[in-house]
Steps between C-alpha positions, in 0.01 A plus 500: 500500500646848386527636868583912422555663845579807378184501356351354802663793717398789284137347493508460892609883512257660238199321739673614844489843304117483408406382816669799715361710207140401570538452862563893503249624290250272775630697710488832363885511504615516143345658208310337253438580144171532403295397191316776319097516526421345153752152596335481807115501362629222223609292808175605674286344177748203478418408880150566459459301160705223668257446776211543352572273180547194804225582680282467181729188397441331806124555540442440121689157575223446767220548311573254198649285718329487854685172594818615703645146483442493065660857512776362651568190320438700203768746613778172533399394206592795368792546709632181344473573150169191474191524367178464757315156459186600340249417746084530450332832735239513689222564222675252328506221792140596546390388190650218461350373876180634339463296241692195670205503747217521157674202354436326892145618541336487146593715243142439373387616842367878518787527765748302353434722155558819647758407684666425121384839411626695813810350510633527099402867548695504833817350298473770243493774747848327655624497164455846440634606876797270370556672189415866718810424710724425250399794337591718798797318652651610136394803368472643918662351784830422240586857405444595884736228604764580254470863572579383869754269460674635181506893471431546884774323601762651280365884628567349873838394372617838337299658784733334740791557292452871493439506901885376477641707239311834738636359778863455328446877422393635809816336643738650271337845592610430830830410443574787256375720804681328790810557264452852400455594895823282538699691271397822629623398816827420382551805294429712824743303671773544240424841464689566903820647425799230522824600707753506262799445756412132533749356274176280361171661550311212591182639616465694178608170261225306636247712503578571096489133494208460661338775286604347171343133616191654580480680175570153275208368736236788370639406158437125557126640680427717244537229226304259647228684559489566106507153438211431744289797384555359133398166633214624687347744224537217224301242775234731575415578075515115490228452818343798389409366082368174737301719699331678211416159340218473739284681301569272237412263779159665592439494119545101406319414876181718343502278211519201714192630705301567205557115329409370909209700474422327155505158597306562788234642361554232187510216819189624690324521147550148439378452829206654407414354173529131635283536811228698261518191285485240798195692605315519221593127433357429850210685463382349166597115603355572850199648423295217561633434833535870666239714279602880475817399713747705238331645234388871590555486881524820651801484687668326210417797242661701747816324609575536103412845469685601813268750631274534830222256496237748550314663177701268281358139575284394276219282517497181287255510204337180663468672823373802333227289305377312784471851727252597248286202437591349862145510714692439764418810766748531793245638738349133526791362552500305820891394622534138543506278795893379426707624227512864621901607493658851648724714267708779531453760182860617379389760260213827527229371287187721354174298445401554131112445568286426828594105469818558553677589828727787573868390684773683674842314506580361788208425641288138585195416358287126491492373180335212345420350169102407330419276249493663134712796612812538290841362604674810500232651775379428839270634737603752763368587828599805728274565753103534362693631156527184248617445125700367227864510569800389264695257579856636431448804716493233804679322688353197632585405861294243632 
């Protein structure tokens, strides 16, 4: 092993330096040369960008991947150059138990046939939440983590590298000084008047001695502190083209956050368009089992539209025909013995006509069903005040 101890010895030495150097400025011993305004507000951004890039890496990490233990083997994975076993998710492992448990029961079974239905639709949507997080890990969470373990790293590294070359600086400033005042002193000194009847003046040699040492040591000073200004002004224009890349930064993270935004609103589409078709796919094979149990339900139409449930529910067009031809009248309707159930209401609702019954959310009312009266309907009771009540503004607790 090439074993340099000069090297080694001139190393040691240049650290003891820094160290006293920074141990004074702590201390408010030593000056310390200061950056100008504009340097520090690029090393201001840089921090802030720094944190705030992790903090969104980390979280966004969370949400596609909520499994701490699958982050983590994904991250060793990673760590050791391999790719992650491709495993099936949890829409994906759903479906498959779905339809495992059809094949068991009857797939000619109403149950056992929905269960086929429910759970190819629940292996699409893992598909698409697999092909959602590949999407982002790539196009998001990559540039973030190369931004934070490529460029971030090498402004740290120059950063620390100029902290040196400063402090190098600041320490030659010092030593120029302590050998100016040093010379000064000597040059008073030689300045007292020798006695000449001394064969040898020897007072007076060593003081020009003396005088002449100090002045090759402001030389020496004076030339290293060129050199380490030099050194220090050509570090600080290299951190400082690094620091001003951040905006270049700020630019390429905004088009990352604009192709996230994409595929999730591409992913929850998807989403979308495969439940609509499970439903309507329920609704039309199912119809003969649960009557009015999809098509045009209230709370349903509204879920879709994504507005308030009151003034936009609308009644189904079989409900609407049998209110009008329906000779049903709700004033002689008489509660049954059994059957009766209590509710709580969890949205306002305005009667459209005297058989129907006003409701305030949160509040309990008796409700019970009649025969002929539609499936999407029952009868309410509050007090001596009594009418027709929808079903999907209740919630049925007993």
């Amino acid at each position: 092993m090439d074993f340099n101890v000069k090297k080694l010895a001139s190393d040691a030495g240049v650290f003891f330096t820094r160290a006293v150097q920074f141990t004074g400025e702590k201390f408010g011993q030593v000056e310390k040369t200061e950056l100008d305004a504009h340097f520090e507000n690029l090393l201001s951004r840089a921090d802030s960008t720094k944190n705030w890039t992790e903090k969104i890496f980390r979280q966004t990490e969370v949400l596609l991947q909520p499994n701490p233990s699958a982050r983590i083997e994904e991250f060793l994975y990673e760590k050791l150059d391999r790719t992650v076993p491709s495993r099936p998710n949890n829409g994906e492992l759903l479906g498959h138990y779905m339809q495992d448990a059809a094949k068991d029961f009857g797939p000619g079974t109403p149950y056992g046939s929905t269960l086929i239905k429910v759970g190819d639709c629940e292996r699409r949507l893992g598909g698409a939440q697999r092909e959602f997080l590949q999407t982002s890990a790539i196009s998001f969470l990559a540039p973030l983590r190369n931004f934070l373990e490529g460029d971030w790293r090498t402004i740290s590294k120059e950063r620390r590298l100029l902290e040196n070359r400063r402090l190098d600086l600041d320490s030659s400033k010092a030593r120029l000084k302590k050998a100016k005042l040093a010379e000064s002193k000597a040059a008073c000194e030689g300045e007292a008047v020798p006695d000449f009847q001394e064969t040898r003046p020897r007072n007076y040699v060593l003081s020009a001695s003396a005088s002449a040492l100090w002045s090759e040591e402001v030389d020496k000073a004076a030339h290293e502190l060129r050199v380490a200004q030099t050194e220090f002004d050509r570090q600080a224009e290299v951190t400082r083209l690094l620091l001003e890349g951040i905006s270049s930064t700020h630019v390429n993270h905004l088009r990352c956050l604009h192709e996230f935004v994409e595929a999730q609103t591409a992913y929850y589409k998807q989403c979308y368009l495969h439940m609509q078709d499970l439903q309507k796919e329920l609704g039309s094979s199912n119809g003969d089992v649960f009557p009015n149990a999809f098509a045009g339900n209230p709370g349903l139409s509204m879920a879709s539209s994504g507005s308030s449930p009151q003034g936009n529910a609308t009644l189904p067009q079989d409900a609407a025909s049998a209110v009008e031809t329906d000779t049903l009248k709700i004033e002689e309707v008489q509660a049954p013995a059994t059957g009766t159930r209590k509710a709580k209401v969890l949205y306002d609702y305005d009667a459209a006509d005297t058989s129907e019954l006003s409701l305030l959310a949160d509040e309990l009312i008796t409700v019970y069903t009649v025969p002929g009266m539609d499936s999407d309907w029952l009868v309410g009771e509050r007090g001596n005040q009594k009418g027709r009540v929808p079903v999907t503004y209740l919630e049925l607790l007993s």
